[in-house]
C-alpha positions in Angstrom: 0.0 0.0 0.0 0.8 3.4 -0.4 1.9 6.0 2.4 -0.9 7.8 3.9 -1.8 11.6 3.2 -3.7 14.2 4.8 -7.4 13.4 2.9 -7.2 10.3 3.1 -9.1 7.6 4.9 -7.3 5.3 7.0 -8.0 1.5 7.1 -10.2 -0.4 9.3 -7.7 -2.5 10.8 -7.7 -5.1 12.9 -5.1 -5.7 15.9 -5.1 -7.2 19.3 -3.6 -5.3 22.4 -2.1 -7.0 25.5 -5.4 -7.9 26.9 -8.0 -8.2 24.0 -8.1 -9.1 20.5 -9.5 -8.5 17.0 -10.4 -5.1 18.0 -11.2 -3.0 15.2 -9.6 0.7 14.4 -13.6 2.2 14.1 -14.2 0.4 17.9 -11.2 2.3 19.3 -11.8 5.5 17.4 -14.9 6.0 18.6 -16.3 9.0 17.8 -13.1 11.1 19.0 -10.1 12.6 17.1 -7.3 10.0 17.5 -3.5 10.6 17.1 -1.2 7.2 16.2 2.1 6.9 17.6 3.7 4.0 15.4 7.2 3.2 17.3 9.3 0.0 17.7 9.0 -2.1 20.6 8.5 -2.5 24.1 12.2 -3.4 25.0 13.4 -0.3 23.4 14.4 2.3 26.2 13.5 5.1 23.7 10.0 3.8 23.2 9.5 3.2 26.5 10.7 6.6 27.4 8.1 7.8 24.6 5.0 6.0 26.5 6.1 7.0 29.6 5.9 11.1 28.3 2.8 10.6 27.1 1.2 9.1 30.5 2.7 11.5 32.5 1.3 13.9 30.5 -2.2 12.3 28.9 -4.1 14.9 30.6 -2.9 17.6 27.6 -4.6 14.6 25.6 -7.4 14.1 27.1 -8.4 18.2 27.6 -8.6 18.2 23.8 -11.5 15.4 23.8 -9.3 13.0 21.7 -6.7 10.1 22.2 -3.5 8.7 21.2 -3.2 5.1 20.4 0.3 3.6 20.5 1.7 1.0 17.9 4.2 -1.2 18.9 6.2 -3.8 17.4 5.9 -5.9 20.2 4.2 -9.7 21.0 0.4 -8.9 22.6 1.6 -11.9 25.4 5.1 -10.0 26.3 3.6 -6.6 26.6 0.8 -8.7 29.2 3.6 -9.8 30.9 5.9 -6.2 31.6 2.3 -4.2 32.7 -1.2 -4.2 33.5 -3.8 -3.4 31.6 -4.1 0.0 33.4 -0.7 1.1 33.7 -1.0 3.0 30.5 -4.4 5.5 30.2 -4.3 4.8 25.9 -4.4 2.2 23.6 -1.2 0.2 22.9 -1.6 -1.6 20.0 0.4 -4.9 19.6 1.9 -5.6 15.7 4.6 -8.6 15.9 4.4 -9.7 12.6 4.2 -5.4 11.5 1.6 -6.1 8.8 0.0 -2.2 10.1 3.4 -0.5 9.7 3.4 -2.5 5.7 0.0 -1.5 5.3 0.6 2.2 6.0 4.2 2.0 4.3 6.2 3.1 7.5 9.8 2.1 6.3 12.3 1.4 8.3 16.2 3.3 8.5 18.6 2.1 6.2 20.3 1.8 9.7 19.5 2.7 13.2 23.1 4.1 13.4 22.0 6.9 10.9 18.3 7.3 12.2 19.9 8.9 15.8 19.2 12.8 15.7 20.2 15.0 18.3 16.3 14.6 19.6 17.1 11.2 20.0 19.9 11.4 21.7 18.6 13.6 24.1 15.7 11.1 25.2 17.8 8.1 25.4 20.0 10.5 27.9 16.6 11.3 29.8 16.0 7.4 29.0 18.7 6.1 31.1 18.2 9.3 33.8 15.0 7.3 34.3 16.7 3.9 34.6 15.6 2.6 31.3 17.8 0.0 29.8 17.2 -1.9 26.8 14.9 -4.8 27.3 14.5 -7.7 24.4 14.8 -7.1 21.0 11.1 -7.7 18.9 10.1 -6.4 15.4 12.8 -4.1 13.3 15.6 -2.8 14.8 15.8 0.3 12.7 12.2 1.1 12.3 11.0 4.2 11.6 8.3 6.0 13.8 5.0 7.2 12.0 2.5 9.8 13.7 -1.2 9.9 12.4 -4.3 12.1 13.7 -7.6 11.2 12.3 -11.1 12.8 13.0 -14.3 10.0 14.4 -14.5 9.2 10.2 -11.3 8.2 10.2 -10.3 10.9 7.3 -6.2 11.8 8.3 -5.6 15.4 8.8 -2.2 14.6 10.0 0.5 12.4 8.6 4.5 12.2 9.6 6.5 9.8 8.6 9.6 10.4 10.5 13.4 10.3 9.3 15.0 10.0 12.3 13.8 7.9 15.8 13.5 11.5 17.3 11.4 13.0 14.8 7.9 12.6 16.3 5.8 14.8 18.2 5.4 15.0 21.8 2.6 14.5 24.2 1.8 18.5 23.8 2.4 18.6 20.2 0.6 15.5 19.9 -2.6 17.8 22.0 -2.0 20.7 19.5 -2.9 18.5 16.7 -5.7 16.9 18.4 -7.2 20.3 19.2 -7.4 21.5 15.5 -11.6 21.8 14.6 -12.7 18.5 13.3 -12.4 18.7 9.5 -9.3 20.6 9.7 -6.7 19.3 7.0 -6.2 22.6 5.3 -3.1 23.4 7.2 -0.7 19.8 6.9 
């Protein structure tokens, strides 16, 4: 498939999450604007770091009315096993075998070595300030991450591929984006 644009109307996939599965994208959309994190994996310190921003600060999320959903590359049973089904207040989306990240066309680096930006760099410093070492390895090693908004009809008013591991918005970014008047694609 080809990347995803702003206009355009994402799938109606079908995933499974740590604690339920088949779930369907309309089911978790639910009438509310819904941003899309797409990262690597659970044992990465960096995407860890990344969920761990966004809970500490899911209220900026939640003021808008709308919701992130994060996308892992991770096994539904392993992310069961390292927390509880409340730990995190959003959606995390389990994807071992990465057929969403093919569907949307979210490619990966040509090496993770290059894909390290200064952004990066400076949230795996914050990373291991937190205690956050790597964990085990799941999914593409030099994935790319991907960042989506789309309004209850699942139209996309907000598409990102990224070209580095740092190049993703943050929890208020993320907020910023979820705040724009449903409908709102004329900007991206």
């Amino acid at each position: 498939m080809a990347k995803i644009n702003v206009g355009d109307t994402m799938p109606n996939f079908v995933f499974d999450t740590p604690y339920q599965r088949g779930i369907d994208l309309k089911t978790v959309v639910a009438g509310k604007k819904t941003g899309f994190l797409f990262s690597r994996y659970y044992g990465c310190s960096l995407c860890r770091y990344d969920m761990i921003q966004l809970k500490e600060q899911y209220d900026k999320i939640t003021a808008t009315g709308g919701q992130v959903v994060f996308v892992l590359q991770s096994d539904p049973d392993l992310l069961a096993r390292n927390f509880t089904e409340r730990e995190y207040p959003f959606w995390v989306i389990a994807d071992p075998e990465q057929k969403l990240y093919q569907a949307l066309s979210i490619e990966p680096a040509t090496s993770i070595k290059d894909a390290i930006d200064e952004k990066a760099q400076k949230k795996i410093q914050a990373a291991r300030k937190l205690g956050l070492t790597h964990g085990e390895y799941e999914g593409n090693e030099d994935q790319l991450p991907a960042a989506f908004v789309v309004n209850p009809d699942l139209t996309v008013t907000y598409a990102h591929y990224a070209k580095t591991a740092g190049d993703i918005p943050d929890p208020e970014e993320f907020a910023q984006l979820l705040a724009e008047p449903a409908g709102c694609c004329c900007c991206r």
